[in-house]
C-alpha positions as CSV (number, residue, x, y, z in Angstrom):
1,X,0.0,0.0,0.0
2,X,2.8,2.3,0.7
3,X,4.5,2.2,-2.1
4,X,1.3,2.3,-4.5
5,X,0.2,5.4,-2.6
6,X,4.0,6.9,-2.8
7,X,4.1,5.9,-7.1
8,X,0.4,7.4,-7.6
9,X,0.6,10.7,-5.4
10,X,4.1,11.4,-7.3
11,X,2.7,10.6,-10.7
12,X,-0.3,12.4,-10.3
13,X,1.3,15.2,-9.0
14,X,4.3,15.4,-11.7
15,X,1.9,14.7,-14.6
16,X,-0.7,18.1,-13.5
17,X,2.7,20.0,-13.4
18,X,3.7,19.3,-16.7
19,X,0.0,19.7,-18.3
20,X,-0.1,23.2,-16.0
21,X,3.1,24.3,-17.6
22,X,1.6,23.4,-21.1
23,X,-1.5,24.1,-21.1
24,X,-2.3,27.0,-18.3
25,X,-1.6,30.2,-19.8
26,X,-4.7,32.3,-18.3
27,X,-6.8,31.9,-15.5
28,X,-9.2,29.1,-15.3
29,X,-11.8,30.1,-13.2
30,X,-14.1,27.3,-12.1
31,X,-16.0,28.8,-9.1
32,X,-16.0,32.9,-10.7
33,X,-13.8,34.7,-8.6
34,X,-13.1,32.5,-5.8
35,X,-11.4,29.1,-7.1
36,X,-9.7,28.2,-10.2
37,X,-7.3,27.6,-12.1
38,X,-4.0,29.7,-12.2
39,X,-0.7,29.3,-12.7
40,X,2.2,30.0,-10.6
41,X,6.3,29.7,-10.1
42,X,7.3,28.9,-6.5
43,X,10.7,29.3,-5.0
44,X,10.0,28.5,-1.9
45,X,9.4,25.2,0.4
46,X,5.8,24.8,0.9
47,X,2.9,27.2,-0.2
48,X,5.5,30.0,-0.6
49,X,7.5,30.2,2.7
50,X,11.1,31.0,1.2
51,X,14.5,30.7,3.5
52,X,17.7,31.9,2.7
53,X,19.4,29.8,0.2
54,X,21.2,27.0,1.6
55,X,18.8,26.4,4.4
56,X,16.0,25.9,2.0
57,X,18.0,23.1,0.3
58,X,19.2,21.6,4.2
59,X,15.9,22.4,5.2
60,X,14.4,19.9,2.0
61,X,17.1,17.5,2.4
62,X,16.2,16.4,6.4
63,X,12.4,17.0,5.8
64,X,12.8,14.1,3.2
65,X,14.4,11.9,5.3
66,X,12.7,12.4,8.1
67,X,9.2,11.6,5.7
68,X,11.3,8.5,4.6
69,X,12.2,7.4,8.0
70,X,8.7,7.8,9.1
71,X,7.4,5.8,6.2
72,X,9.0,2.6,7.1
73,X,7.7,3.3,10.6
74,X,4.1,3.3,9.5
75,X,2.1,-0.1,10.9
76,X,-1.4,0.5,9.6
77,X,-3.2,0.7,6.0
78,X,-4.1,4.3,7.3
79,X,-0.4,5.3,7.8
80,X,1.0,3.1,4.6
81,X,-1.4,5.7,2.6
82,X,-1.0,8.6,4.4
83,X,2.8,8.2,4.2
84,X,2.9,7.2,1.0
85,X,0.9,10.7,-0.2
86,X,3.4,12.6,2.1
87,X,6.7,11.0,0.6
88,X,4.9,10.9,-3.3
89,X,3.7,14.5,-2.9
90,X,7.3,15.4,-1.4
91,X,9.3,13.9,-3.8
92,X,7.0,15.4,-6.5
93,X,7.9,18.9,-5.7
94,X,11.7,18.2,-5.5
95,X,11.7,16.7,-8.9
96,X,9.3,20.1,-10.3
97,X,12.2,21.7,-8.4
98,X,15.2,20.2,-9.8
99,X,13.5,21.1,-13.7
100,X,14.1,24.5,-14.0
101,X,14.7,25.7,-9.8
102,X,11.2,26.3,-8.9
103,X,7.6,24.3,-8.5
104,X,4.7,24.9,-10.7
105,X,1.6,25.9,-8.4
106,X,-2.1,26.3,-10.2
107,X,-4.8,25.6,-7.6
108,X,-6.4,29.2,-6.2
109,X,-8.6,28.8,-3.8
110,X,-9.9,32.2,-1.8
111,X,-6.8,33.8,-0.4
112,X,-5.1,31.2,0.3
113,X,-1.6,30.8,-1.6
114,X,-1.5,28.8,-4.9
115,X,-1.3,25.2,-4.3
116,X,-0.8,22.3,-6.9
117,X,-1.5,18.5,-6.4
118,X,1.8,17.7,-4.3
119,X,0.8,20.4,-1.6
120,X,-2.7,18.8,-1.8
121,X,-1.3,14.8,-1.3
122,X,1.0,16.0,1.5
123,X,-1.9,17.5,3.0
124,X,-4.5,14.9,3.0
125,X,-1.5,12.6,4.4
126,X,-0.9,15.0,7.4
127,X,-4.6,15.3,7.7
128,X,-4.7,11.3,7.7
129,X,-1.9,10.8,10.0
130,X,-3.8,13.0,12.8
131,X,-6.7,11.5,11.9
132,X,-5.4,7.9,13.0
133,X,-4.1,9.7,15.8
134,X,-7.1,11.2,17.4
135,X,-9.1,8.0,16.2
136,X,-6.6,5.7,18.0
137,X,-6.1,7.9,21.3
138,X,-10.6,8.3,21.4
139,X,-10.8,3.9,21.4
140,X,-9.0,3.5,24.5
């Protein structure tokens, strides 16, 4: 399960990056104003957040182990999944990254800042991981 979820998350992710930086040359909207389709260069590590140079690339290189580490921790088919998005969505925006030096972003949503399918698989995996969490601490 792990590895399934880590292959589809990065494939997924890599392949709306590519058709984003093909195809997306305006705004999309697809709810008017509010959400939609728009493309976007990022530079930093996660929805924008920037560090100095060299401490964005240590900063990447431990977050990725750690994801790794914690992946061949995970026991349930929960975790397998939600680590497997984390570490497919992760490893997804570091190969954007090492393309042309930046990530391609194109989900806008509100004011929140652009987003693309990576940030979105990480997410859900955090959101999984805590879900197992609370679920796990509320059965004893």
């Amino acid at each position: 399960m792990l590895w399934l979820a880590i292959i589809i998350s990065f494939l997924m992710s890599f392949a709306a990056k590519l058709l984003a930086d093909s195809f997306l040359a305006e705004r999309f909207p697809v709810i008017g104003s509010f959400a939609g389709l728009q493309y976007a260069t990022n530079s930093g590590v996660a929805f924008s957040i920037t560090f100095p140079g060299h401490l964005q690339t240590v900063f990447i290189a431990i977050a990725l182990i750690a994801i790794v580490w914690a992946a061949t921790k995970a026991k349930t088919t929960m975790s397998k999944i939600a680590f497997g998005l984390i570490v497919g969505g992760a490893f997804g925006n570091v190969a954007d990254r090492l393309l042309d030096g930046v990530v391609t972003d194109f989900f806008q949503v509100g004011t929140f800042p652009i987003f693309n399918v990576a940030d979105s698989c990480i997410t859900i995996g955090v959101s999984l991981l805590l879900f197992e969490a609370v679920w796990q601490w509320w059965k004893r």
